[in-house]
C-alpha positions in Angstrom: 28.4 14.6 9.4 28.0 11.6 10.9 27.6 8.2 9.2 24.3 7.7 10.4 22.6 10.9 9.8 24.1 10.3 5.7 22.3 7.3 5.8 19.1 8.3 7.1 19.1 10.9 4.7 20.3 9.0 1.8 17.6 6.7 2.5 14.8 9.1 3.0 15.5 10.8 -0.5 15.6 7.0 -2.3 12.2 6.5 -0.7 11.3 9.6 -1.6 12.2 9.4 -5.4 10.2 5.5 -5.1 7.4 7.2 -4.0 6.8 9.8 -6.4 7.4 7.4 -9.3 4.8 4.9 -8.0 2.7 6.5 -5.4 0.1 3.7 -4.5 2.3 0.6 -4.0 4.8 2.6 -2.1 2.4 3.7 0.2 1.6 0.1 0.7 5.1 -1.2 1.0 6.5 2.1 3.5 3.4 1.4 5.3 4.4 -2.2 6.1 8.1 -1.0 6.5 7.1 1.6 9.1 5.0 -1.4 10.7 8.2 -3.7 10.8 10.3 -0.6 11.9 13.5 -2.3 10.2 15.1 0.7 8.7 16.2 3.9 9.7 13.4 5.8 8.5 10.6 4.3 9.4 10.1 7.4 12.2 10.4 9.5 9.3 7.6 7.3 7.7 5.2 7.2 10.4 5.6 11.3 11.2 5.4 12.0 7.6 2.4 10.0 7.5 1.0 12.3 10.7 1.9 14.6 9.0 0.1 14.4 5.9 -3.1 13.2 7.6 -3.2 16.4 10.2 -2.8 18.6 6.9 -5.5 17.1 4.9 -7.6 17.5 8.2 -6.9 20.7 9.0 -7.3 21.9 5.0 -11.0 20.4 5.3 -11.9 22.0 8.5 -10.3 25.4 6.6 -12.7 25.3 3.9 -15.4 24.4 5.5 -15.4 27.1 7.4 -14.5 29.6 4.8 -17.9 28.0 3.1 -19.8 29.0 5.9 -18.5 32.1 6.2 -19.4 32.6 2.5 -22.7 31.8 3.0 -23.6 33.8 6.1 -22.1 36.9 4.6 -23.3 36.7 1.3 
């Protein structure tokens, strides 16, 4: 494996392990990292972020429409 592909995964797991330990500040401080793009996974950051955006979207739109669905049919 190559040196850089360790890295970026090494570092992806310690932000990772940041994150879940304290969520709003690191969303803060990955958000301004992904801004300043100065390490290796800040793509990771910003598609991640994507990511989790699109899904909370598309979760809403879901149960929306399985609400109106419920109240047509019943």
């Amino acid at each position: 494996m190559p040196d850089a592909e360790f890295e970026l995964k090494h570092e992806a797991v310690d932000e990772l392990k940041r994150l879940a330990a304290h969520p709003v500040q690191e969303v803060e401080r990955l958000e301004q990292t992904a801004l300043e793009g100065r390490t290796a996974a800040s793509i990771l950051i910003i598609v991640a972020g994507i990511f989790v955006g699109v899904s909370l979207i598309a979760a809403a739109m879901y149960g929306l429409v399985e609400f109106v669905t419920w109240l047509v049919e019943g």
